[in-house]
N, C-alpha and C positions, 0 to 999 in steps of 0.2 A: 898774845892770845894763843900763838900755837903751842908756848910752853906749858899756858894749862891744859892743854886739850893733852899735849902728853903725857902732863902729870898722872890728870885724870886716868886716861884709856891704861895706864901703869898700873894704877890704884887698882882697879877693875881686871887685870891681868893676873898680879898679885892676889887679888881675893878668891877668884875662881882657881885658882890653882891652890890656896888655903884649903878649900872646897874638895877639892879632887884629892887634896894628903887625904885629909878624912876620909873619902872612899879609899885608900886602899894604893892612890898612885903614890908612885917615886921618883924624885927628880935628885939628877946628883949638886943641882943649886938652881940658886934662886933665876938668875940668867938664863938657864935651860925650862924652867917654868914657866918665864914671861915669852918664849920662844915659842915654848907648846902650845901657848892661850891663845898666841897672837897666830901661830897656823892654823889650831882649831879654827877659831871664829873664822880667817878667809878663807878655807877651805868650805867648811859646812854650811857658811851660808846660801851660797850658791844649791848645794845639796838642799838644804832646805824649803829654798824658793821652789827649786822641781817640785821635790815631795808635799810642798802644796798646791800646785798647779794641777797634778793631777787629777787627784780627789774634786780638785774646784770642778774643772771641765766636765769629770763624770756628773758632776751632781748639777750644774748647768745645761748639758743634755739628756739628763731625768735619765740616767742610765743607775745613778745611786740616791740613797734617798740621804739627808741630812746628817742621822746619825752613822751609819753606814760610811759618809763619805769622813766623818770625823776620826770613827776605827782605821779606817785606808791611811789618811793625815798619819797618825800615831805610830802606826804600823812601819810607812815609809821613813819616815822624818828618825825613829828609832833606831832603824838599819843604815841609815845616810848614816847617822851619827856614831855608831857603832861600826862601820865602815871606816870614816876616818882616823876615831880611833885605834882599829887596830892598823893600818897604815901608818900613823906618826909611834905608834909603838915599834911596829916592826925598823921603819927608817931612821927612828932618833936614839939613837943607842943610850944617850944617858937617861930614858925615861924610860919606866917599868910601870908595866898597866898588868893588872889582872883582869883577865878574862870574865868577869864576873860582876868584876868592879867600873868594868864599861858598859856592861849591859846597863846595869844600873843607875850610869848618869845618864846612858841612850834614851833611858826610858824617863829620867826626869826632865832634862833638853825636852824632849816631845810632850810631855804634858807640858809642860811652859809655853812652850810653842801653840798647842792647843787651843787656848783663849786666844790667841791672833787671829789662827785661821779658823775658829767659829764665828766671831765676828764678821769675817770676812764672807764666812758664807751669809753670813742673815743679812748683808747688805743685796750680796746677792740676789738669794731668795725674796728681799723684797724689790728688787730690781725685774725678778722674775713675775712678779705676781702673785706669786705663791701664799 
């Protein structure tokens, strides 16, 4: 069982790193790819769970209103993620990220991420009464 599971989470390393040639990154191999994926993701999740915590709490204490706290979500979760990137750019010498070409997946990571935590507000929101 566990050798599929690391087939799989390989597979998934592998593809998102497909993903990221096409924007623009560079890896000097395929080892230093599945290295970057597999810090990405334990890095940024954590980053992520903040970046929706926030926005949650504000729009729980009626401090933001729905769509408002979705923009804050986007905004935060963009910068986390655009954050680590340039961090595993700066520290992993064999991978080359443009500047541009992070922003760009920061900003697709966050819409993707988006539909989670809209969800997550409407459960909310109807937790709230709203």
């Amino acid at each position: 069982m566990n050798r599929i599971v690391g087939k799989i989470l390989k597979f998934i390393a592998v593809l998102f790193c497909i993903l990221l040639v096409i924007y623009g990154f560079q890896f000097t191999s395929v080892w230093t790819a599945v290295v970057f994926a597999v810090l990405f993701c334990a890095v940024s999740l954590p980053l992520e769970i903040f970046a929706s915590a926030i926005p949650r709490i504000l729009f729980e204490l009626r401090k933001l209103s729905g769509r408002t706290a979705q923009i804050l979500f986007v905004v935060l979760d963009a910068a986390a993620t655009l954050g680590v990137l340039t961090v595993l750019d700066y520290f992993m010498h064999d991978v080359s990220i443009l500047p541009v070409s992070a922003f760009i997946i920061a900003l697709v990571v966050a819409f993707f991420s988006l539909n989670d935590f809209t969800g997550k507000l409407l459960e909310k929101k109807e937790d709230i009464g709203e």
